[in-house]
N, C-alpha and C positions, 0 to 999 in steps of 0.2 A: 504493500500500500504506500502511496507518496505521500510525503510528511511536509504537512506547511511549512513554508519557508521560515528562517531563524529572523529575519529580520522584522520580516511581518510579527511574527508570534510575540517576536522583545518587547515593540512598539504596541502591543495588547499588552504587556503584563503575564505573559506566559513563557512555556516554552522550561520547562527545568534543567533539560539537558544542553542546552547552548552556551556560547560563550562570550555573547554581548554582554557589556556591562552595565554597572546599575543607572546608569544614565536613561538607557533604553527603558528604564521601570516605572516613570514617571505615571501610567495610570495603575500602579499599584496602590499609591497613595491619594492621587486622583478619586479615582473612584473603588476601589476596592476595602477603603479602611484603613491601611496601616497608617500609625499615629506616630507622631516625633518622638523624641526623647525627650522625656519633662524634666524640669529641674530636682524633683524628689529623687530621680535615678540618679542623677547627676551626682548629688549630695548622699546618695545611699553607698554610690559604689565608686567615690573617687577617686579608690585609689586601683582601677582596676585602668590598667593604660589605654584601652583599646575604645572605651566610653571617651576616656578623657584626652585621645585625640582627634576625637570624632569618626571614628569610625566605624559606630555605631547608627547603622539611619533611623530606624524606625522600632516600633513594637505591636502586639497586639495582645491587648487582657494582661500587660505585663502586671498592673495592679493587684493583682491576685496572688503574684509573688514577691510583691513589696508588703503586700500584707499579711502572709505566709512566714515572712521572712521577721515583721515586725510583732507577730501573735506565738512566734515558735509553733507552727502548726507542721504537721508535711508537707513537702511536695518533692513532684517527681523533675529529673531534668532527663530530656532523650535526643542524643542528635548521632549523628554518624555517617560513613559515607560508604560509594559501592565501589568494590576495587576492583574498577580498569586501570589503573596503571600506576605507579612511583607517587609516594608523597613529593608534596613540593608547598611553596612558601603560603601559599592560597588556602592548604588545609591546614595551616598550622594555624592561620587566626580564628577558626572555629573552634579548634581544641583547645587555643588560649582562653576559646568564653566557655567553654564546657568544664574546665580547670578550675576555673576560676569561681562558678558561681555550684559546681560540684560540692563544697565547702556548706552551702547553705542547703543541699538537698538532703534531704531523706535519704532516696535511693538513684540510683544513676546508670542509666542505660546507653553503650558506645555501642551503636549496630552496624556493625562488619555485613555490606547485604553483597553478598555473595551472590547470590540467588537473581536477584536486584539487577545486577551488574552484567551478566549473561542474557538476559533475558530483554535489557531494553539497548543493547549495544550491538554494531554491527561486527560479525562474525572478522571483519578484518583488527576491531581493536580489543575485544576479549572473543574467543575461539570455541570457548569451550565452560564450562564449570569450575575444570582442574586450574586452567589459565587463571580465572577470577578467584580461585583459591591461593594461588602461589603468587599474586598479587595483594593477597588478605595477607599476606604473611609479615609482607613490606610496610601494611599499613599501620598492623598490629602492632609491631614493632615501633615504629615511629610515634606512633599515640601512648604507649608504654613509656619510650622516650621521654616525651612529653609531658607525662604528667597523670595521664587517663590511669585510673587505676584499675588492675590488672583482673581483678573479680566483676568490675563494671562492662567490659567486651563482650561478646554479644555474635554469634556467627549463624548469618541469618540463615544458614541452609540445615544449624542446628537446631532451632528451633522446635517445639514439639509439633507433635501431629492439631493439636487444637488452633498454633497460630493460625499455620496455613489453611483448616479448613474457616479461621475468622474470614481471613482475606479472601474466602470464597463468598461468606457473605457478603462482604463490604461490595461485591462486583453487583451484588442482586441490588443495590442500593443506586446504584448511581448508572443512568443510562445513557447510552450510544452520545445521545449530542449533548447531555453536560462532559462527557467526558472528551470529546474534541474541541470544544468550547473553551472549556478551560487550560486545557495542558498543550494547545495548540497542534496535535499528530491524531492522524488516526490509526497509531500502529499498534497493531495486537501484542507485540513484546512491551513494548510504551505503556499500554492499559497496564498487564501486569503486571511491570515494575510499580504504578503507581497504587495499584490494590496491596503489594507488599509492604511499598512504605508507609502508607495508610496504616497498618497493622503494626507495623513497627512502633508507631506513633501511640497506637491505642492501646494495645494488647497489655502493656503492662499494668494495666488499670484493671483488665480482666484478672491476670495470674495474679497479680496480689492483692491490690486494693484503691480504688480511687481516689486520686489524689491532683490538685492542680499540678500543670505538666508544664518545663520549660524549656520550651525548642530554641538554641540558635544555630542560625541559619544562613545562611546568603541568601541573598533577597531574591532571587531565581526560583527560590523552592517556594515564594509564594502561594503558586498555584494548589502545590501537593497538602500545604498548610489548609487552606479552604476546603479542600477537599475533605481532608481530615473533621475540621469543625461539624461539615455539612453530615458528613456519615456519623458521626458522633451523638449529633441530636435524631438524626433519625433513625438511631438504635435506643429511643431513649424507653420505651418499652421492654429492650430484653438487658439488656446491658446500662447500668451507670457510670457517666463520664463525668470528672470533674474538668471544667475548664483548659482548653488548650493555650496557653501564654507561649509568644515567640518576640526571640528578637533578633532581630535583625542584621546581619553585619555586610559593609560596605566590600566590595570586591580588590581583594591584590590585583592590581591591574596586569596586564599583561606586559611584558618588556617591549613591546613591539611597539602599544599603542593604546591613554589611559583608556581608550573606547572598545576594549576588549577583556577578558577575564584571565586572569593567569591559567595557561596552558602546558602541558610538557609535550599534548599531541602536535602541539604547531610549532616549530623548530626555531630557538630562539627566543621563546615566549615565558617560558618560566626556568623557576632555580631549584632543581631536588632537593633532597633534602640528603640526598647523598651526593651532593655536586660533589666535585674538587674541586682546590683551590684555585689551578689554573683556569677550568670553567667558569667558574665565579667570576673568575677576572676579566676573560674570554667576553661571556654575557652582559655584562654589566657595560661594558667599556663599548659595545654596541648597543646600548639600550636607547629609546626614545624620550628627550629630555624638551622641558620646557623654556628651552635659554635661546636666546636669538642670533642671527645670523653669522655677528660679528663677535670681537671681543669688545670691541668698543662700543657697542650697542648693547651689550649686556652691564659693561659698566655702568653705564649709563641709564640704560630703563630698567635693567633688572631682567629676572624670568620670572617665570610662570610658576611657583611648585605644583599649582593646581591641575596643571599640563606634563608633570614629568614625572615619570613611573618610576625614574628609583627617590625622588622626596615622597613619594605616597607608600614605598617601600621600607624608606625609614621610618615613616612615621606607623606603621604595623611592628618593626623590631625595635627600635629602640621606647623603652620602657621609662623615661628619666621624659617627662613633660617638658620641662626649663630647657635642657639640653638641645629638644624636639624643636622648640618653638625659638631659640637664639639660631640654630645651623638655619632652618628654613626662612629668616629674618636675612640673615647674610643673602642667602640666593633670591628671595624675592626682591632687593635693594642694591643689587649690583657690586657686594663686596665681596662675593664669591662665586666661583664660574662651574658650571656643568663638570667639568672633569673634578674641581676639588670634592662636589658632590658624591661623584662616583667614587673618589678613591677612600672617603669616609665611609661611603655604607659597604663597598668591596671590604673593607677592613672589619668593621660590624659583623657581616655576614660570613665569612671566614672563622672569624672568633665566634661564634657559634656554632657555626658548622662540628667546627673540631670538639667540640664538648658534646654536643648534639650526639655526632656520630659515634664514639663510646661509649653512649646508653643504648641506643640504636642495638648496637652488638653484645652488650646485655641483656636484652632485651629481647633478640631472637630466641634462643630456646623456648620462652611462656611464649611467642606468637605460633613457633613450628608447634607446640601441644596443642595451643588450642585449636589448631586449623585442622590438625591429625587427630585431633581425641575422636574415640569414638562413642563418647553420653554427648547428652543433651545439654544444650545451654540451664534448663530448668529443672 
């Protein structure tokens, strides 16, 4: 079946699998509901860097975990990604919100969708099942790295027999043209990726107990978010949901260009998280920046940060505000040039890298278990 165009689908507010950025999402907030970030978040989570560089855009029902948060009641937090291919800098700022607000949940669900990742991908970028599993392995590892704790993973093809017969009802719920409506494709693998993360979303409200839930997200997965809402209320006869809360996070751009989403499938476009050094260097020192023609015109009028993918790249890694906002003060006011740019966050990203990648390799043996175990996630 042929699948609406990416460009068109952005410009709706759809489209989850694409890789336009959040620019393209304008009627997400337009007309779909998502709501800014209010000053109480602001002041609740200040000290989490990724809010306090803004790179947090929007939310939805987040209220309910500010209030969760402020009565010590439960809530649930779920987010996770489907492995077709290598961590890279783009999934690390979702795992930094998952990390970081992981602290205030109850319980916490990293769903590895294996399942997911075969099933709405074309046979030339995952092949097979096994392919999407020895790419779980990479992920696992890297989200271990990071921070994700190791009881909270999650492999969706481990699941018990109850998930997956949920995700069969969720399909009875939602028909033919909401569901090309919304997700912008009419492809039958597409559908049931989106029946799975749907489940993904909900299920844990089933196997243990209902609880407000806190999805973040890239603003891409919009669509599967309403989704979820929508099936939610109208299981409200057999199944109890508590409120689904998301938020939001702004896209690592692509090194190419801020109007694309970090990529590893498009050559040039993103940074592993197993790069080397020399690639870092490699990438970086080609990347598309917002400084102008000359040097003398950049002394002069300055650049863009808002145009240049490695200041939007800093400002995801480095964690120090003051720091954040004096470097990108130099480049927007002409006291520092594109390359000194580079060779600051080249240095940044390196010096992570290297620490990064030693838990990485700690961290594989609990990814190969869980991939190869043979029990159930539950």
């Amino acid at each position: 079946m042929a699948q609406i165009q990416d460009d068109a689908a952005f410009s709706e507010g759809k489209n989850p699998w694409g890789n336009a950025s959040v620019g393209k999402y304008s009627k997400v907030f337009s007309q779909f509901g998502v709501l800014p970030i209010n000053d109480e978040m602001k002041r609740t989570f200040s000290d989490f860097h990724l809010l306090r560089n803004g790179l947090c855009l929007g939310q939805r029902d987040f209220g309910t975990i500010l209030d969760a948060i402020k009565e010590k009641k439960e809530f649930n937090i779920v987010t996770g990604f489907s492995p077709s291919g290598p961590f890279h800098f783009g999934h690390k700022a979702i795992i930094d919100s998952y990390v970081y607000f992981r602290k205030y949940a109850k319980r916490g669900y990293f769903i590895i969708s294996d399942v997911d990742a075969y099933v709405s991908r074309p046979d030339s970028k995952v092949a097979s099942l096994k392919q999407a599993d020895e790419y779980a392995i990479n992920n696992i590892a890297n989200a271990i790295a990071l921070g994700v704790p190791e009881k909270d993973i999650i492999l969706q093809s481990k699941q018990p027999t109850k998930f997956f017969i949920f995700s069969h009802e969720i399909s009875k719920k939602l028909t033919l043209n909401t569901m090309k409506a919304t997700l912008g494709h009419d492809s039958l693998g597409k559908f049931s990726a989106a029946y799975l993360q749907i489940s993904d979303i909900l299920f844990p409200q089933i196997k243990d107990s209902p609880a407000p839930t806190l999805i973040p997200v890239g603003i891409e997965q919009d669509p599967i978010i309403r989704l979820a809402r929508d099936v939610a209320s109208r299981f409200s006869k057999i199944y109890k949901f508590d409120p689904i809360a998301t938020l939001y996070l702004s896209h690592v751009p692509s090194l190419k260009s801020v109007d694309m989403k970090m990529s590893k499938g498009v050559a040039g476009s993103g940074i592993s998280l197993m790069e080397s050094k020399k690639d870092v260097e490699y990438l970086l020192q080609r990347a598309f920046t917002g400084g102008r023609n000359t040097v003398a015109e950049q002394r002069k009028f300055g650049a863009n940060p808002d145009l240049c993918t490695v200041c939007i790249l800093y400002r995801f890694i480095n964690k120090d505000p003051k720091e954040v906002e004096a470097v990108l003060d130099k480049e927007h006011n002409g006291q520092q040039l594109c390359g000194d740019m580079k060779v600051i966050v080249t240095e940044l990203v390196n010096k992570f890298l290297a620490e990064h990648q030693e838990k990485y390799e700690k961290a594989l043996d609990a990814a190969i278990n869980i991939v190869n175990s043979k029990s159930k996630n539950y």
